[in-house]
N, CA, C and O atoms as CSV, one atom per row, in Angstrom:
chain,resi,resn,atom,element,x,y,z
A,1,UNK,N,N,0.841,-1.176,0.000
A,1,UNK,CA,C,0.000,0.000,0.000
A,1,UNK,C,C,0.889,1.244,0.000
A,1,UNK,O,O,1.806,1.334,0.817
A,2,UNK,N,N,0.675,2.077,-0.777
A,2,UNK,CA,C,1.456,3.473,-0.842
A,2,UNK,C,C,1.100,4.411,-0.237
A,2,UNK,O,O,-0.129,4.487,-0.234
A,3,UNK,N,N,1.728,5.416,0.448
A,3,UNK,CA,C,1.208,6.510,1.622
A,3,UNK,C,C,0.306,7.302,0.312
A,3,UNK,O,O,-0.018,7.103,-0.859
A,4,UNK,N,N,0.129,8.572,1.672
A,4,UNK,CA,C,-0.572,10.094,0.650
A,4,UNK,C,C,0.944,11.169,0.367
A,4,UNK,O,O,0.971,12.336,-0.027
A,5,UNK,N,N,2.040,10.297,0.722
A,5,UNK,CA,C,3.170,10.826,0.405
A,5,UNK,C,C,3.734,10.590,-0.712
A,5,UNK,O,O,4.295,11.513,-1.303
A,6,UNK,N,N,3.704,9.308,-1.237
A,6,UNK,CA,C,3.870,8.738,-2.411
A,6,UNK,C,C,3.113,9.640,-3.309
A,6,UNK,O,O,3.832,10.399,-3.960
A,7,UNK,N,N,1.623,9.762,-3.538
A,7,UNK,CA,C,1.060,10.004,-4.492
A,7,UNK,C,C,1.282,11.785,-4.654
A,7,UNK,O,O,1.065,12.403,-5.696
A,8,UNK,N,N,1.730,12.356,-3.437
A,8,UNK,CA,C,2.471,13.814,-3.755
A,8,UNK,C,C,3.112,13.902,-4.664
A,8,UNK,O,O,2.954,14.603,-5.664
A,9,UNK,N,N,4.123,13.000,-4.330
A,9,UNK,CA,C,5.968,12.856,-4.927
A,9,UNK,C,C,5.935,12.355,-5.770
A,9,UNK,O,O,6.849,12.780,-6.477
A,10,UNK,N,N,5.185,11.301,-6.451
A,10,UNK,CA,C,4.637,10.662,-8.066
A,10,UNK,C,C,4.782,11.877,-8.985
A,10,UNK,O,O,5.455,11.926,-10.015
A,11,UNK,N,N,4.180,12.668,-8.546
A,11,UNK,CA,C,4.085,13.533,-9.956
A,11,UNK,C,C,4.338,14.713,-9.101
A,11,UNK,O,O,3.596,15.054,-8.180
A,12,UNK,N,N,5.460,15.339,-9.466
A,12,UNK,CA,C,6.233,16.543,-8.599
A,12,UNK,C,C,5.737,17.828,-9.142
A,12,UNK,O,O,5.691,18.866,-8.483
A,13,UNK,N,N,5.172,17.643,-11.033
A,13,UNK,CA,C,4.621,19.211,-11.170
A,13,UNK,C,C,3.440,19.147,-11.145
A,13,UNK,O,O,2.904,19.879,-11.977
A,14,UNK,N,N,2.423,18.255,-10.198
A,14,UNK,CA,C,1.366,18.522,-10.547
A,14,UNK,C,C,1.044,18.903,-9.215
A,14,UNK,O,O,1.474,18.253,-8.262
A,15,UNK,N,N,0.043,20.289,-9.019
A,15,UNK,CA,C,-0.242,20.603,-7.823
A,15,UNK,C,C,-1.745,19.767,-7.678
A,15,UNK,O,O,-2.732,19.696,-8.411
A,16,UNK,N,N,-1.367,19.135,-6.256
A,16,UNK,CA,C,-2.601,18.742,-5.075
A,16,UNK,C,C,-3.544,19.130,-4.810
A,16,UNK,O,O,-3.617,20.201,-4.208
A,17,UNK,N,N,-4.965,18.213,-5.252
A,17,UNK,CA,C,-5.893,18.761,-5.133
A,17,UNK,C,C,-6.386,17.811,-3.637
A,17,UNK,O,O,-6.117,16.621,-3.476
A,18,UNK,N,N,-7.139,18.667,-2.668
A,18,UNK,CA,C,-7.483,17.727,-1.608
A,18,UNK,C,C,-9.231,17.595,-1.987
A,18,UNK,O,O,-9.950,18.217,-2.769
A,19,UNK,N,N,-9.445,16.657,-1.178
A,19,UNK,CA,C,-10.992,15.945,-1.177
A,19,UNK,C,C,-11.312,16.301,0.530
A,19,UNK,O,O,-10.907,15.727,1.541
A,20,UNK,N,N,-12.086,17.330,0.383
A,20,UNK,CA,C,-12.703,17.372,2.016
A,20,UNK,C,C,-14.098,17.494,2.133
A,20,UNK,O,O,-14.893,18.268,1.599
A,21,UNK,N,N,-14.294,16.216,3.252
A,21,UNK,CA,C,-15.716,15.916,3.658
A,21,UNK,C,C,-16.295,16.639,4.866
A,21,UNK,O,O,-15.854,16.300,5.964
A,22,UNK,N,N,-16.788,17.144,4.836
A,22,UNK,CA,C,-17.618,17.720,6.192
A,22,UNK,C,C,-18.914,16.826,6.736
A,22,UNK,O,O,-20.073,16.793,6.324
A,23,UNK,N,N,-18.186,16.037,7.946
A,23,UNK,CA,C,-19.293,15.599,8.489
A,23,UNK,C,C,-20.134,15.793,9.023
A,23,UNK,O,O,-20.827,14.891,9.495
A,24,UNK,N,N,-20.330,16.734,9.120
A,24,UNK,CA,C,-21.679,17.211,10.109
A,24,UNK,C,C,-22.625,17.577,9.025
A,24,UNK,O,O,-23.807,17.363,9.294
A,25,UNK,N,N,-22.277,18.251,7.464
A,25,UNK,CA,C,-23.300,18.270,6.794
A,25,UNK,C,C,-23.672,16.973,5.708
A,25,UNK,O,O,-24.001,17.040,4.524
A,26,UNK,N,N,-23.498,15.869,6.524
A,26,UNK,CA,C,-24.013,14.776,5.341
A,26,UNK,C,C,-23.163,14.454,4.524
A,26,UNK,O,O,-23.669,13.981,3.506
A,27,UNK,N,N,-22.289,14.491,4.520
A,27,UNK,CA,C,-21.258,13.838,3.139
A,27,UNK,C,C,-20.720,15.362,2.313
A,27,UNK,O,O,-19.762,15.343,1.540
A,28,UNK,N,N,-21.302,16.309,2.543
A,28,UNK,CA,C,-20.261,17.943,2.094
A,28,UNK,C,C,-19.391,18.127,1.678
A,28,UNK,O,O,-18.640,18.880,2.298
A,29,UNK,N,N,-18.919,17.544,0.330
A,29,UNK,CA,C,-17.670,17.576,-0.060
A,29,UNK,C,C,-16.997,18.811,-1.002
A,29,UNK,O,O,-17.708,19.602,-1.622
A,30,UNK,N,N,-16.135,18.838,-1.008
A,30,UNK,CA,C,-15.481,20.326,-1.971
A,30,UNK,C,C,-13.973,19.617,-2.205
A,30,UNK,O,O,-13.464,18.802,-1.437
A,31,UNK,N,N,-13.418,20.094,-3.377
A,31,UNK,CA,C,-12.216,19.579,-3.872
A,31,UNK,C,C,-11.410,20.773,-4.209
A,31,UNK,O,O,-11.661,21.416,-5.228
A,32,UNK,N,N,-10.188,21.189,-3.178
A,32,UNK,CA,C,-9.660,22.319,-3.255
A,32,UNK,C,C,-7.898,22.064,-2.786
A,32,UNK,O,O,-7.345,21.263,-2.033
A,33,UNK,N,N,-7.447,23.102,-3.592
A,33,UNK,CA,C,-5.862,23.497,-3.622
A,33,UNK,C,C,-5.814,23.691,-1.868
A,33,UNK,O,O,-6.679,24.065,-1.077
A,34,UNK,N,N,-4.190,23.192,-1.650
A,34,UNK,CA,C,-4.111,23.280,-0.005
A,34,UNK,C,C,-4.402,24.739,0.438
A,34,UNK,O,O,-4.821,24.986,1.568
A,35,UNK,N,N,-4.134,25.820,-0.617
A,35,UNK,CA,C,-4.585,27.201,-0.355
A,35,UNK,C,C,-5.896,27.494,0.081
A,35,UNK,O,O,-6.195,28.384,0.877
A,36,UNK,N,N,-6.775,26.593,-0.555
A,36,UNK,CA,C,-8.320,26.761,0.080
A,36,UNK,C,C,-9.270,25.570,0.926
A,36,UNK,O,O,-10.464,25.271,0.916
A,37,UNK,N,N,-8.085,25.088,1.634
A,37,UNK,CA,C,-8.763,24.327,2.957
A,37,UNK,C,C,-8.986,25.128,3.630
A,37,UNK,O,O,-10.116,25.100,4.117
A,38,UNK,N,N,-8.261,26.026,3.946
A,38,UNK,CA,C,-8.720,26.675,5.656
A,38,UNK,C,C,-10.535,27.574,4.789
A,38,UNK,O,O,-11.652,27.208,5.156
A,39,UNK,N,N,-10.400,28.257,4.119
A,39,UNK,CA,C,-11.146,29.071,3.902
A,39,UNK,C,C,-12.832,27.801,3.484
A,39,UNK,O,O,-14.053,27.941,3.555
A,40,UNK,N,N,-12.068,26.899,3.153
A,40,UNK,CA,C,-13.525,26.236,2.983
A,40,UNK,C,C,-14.136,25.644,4.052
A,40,UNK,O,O,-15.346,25.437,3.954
A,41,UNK,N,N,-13.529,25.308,5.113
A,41,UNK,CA,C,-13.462,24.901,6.335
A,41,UNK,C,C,-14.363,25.969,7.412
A,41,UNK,O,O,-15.288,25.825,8.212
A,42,UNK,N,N,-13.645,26.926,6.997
A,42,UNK,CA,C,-14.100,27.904,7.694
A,42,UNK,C,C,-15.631,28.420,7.406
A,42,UNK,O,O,-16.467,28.714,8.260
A,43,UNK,N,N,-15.777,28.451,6.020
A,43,UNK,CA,C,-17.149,28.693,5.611
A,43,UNK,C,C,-18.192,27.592,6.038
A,43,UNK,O,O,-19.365,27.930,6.197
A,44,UNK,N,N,-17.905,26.628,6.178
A,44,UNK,CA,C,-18.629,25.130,6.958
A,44,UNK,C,C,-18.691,25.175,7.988
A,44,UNK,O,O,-19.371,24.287,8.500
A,45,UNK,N,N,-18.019,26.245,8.964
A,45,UNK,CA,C,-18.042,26.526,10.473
A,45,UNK,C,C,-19.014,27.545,10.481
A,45,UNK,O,O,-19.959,27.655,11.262
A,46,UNK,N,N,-18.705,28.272,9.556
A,46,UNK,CA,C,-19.457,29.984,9.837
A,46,UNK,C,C,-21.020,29.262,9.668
A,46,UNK,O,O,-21.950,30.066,9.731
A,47,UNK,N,N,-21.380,27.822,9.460
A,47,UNK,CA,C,-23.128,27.963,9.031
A,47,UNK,C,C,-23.055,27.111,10.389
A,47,UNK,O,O,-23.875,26.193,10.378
A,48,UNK,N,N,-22.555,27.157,11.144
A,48,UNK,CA,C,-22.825,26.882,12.527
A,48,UNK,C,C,-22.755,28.194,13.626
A,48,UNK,O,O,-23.356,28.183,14.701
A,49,UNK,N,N,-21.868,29.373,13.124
A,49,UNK,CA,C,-21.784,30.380,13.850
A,49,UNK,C,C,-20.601,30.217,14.538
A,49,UNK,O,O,-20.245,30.953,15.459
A,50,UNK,N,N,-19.888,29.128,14.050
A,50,UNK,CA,C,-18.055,28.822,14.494
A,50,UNK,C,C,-17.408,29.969,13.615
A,50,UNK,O,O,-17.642,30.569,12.566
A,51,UNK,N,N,-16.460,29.940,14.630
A,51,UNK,CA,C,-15.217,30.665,14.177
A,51,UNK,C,C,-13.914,29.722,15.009
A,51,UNK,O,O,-13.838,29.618,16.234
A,52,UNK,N,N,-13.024,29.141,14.088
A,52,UNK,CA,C,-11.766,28.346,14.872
A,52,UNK,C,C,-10.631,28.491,14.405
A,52,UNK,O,O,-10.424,28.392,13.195
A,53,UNK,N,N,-9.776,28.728,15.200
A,53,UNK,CA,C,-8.251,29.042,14.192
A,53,UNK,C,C,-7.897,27.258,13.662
A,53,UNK,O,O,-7.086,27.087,12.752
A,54,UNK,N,N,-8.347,26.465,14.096
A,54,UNK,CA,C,-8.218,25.063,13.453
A,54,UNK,C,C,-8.112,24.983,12.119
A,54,UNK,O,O,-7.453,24.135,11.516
A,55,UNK,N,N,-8.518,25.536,11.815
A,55,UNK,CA,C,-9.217,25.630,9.781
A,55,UNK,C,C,-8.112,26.037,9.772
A,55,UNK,O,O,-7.689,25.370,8.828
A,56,UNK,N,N,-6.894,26.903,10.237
A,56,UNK,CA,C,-6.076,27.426,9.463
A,56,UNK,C,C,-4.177,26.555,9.878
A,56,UNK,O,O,-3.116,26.560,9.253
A,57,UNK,N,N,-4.672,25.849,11.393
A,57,UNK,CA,C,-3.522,24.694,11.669
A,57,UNK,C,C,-3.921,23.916,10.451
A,57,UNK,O,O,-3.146,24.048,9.503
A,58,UNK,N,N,-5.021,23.086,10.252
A,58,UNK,CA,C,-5.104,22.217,8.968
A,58,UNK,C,C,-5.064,22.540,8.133
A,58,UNK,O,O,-5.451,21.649,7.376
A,59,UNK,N,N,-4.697,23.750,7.391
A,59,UNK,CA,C,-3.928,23.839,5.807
A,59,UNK,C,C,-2.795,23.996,5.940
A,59,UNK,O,O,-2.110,23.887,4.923
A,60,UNK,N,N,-2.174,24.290,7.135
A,60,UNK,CA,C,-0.743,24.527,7.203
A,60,UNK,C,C,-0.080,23.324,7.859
A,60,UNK,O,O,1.126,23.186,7.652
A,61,UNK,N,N,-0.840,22.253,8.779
A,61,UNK,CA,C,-0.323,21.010,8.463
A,61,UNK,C,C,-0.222,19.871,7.230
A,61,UNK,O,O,0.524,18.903,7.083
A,62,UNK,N,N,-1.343,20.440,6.385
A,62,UNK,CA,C,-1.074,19.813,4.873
A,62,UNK,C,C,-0.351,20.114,4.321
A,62,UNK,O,O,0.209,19.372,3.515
A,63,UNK,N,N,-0.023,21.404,4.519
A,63,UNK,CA,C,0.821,22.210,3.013
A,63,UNK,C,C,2.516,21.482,3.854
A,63,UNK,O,O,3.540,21.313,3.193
A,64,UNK,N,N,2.433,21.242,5.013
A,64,UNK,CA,C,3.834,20.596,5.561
A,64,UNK,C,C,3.853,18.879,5.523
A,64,UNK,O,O,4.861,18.249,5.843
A,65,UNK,N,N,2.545,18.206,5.069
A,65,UNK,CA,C,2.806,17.087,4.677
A,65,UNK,C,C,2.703,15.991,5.948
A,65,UNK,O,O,2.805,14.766,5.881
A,66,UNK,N,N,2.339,17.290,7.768
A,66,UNK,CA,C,2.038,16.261,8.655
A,66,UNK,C,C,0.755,15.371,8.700
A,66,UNK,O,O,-0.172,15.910,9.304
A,67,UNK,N,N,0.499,14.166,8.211
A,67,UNK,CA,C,-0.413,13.857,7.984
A,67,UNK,C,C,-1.291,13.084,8.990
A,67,UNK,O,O,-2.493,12.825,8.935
A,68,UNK,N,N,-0.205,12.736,10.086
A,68,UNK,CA,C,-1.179,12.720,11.617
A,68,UNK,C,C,-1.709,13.701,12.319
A,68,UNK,O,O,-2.699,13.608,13.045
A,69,UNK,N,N,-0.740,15.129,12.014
A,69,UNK,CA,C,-1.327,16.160,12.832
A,69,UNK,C,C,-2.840,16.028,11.889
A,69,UNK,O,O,-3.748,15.415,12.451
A,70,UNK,N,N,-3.037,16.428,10.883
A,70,UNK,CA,C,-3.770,16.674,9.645
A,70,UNK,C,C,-4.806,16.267,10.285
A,70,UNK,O,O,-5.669,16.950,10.835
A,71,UNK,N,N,-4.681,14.705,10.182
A,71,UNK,CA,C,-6.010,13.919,10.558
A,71,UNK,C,C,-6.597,14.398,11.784
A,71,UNK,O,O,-7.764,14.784,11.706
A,72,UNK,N,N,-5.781,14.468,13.362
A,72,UNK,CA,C,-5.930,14.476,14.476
A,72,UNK,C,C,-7.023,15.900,14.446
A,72,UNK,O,O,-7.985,16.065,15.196
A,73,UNK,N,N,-6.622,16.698,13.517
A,73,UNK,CA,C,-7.172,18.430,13.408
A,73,UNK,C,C,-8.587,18.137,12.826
A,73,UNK,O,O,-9.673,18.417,13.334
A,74,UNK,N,N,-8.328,17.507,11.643
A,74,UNK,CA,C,-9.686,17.324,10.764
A,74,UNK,C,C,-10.553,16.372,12.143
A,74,UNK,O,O,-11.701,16.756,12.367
A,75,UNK,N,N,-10.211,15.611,12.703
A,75,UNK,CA,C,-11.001,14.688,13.075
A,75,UNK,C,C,-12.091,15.946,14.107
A,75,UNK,O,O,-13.259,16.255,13.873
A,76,UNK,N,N,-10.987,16.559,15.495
A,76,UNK,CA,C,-11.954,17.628,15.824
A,76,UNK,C,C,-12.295,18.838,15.694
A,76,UNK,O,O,-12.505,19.705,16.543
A,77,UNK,N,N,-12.363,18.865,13.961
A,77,UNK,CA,C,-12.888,19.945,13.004
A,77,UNK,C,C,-13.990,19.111,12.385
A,77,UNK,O,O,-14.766,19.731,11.658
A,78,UNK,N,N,-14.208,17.728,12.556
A,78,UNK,CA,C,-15.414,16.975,11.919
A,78,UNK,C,C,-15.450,16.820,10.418
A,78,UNK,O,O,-16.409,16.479,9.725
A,79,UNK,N,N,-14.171,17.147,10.030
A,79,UNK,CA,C,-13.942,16.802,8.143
A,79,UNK,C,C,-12.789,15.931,8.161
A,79,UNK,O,O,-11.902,15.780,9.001
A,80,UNK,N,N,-12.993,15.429,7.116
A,80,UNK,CA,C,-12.035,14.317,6.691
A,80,UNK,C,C,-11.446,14.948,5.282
A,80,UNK,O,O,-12.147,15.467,4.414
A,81,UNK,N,N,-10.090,14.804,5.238
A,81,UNK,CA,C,-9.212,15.222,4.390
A,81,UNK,C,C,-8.352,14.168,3.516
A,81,UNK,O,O,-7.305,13.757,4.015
A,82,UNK,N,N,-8.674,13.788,2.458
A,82,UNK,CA,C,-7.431,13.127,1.352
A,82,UNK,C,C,-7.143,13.831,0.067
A,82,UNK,O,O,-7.755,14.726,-0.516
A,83,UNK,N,N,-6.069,13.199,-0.207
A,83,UNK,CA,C,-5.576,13.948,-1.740
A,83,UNK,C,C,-6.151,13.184,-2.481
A,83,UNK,O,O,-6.007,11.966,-2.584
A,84,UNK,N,N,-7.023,14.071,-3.184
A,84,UNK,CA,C,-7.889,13.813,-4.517
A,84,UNK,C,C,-7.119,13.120,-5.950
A,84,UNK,O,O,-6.171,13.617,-6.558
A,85,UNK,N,N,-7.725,12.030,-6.222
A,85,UNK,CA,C,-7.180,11.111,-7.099
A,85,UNK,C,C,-7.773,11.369,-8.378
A,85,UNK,O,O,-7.460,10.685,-9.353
């Protein structure tokens, strides 16, 4: 089985698109450049009346490739994050 590191480094000029699910709205998905996780994140908070600096640790633990912090963040941010295939 190959990491989500592998499939970065496979193809070095192609920029990363991520796949993020928002669980709290039903399956909510959006497919965005690591530049627009936090901001989509954030807009999925704001229809709760959240505001969290979380949204903005989890694009900046992606864009660094920690992919436990990543998860650990998404998990209590309630979205799930992979690189879009």
């Amino acid at each position: 089985m190959r990491s989500l590191n592998y499939r970065v480094h496979a193809h070095p000029d192609a920029t990363p698109i991520y796949q993020l699910t928002d669980r709290l709205h039903d399956g909510h998905t959006a497919r965005v450049s690591v530049d627009g996780i936090a901001g989509t994140v954030a807009s999925w908070l704001a229809e709760f009346g959240v505001l969290s600096p979380l949204a903005e640790d989890l694009e900046q633990t992606v864009r660094e490739g920690h992919w436990a912090a990543a998860h650990a963040i998404a998990d209590r941010l309630s979205v799930d994050v992979t690189i879009a295939v």
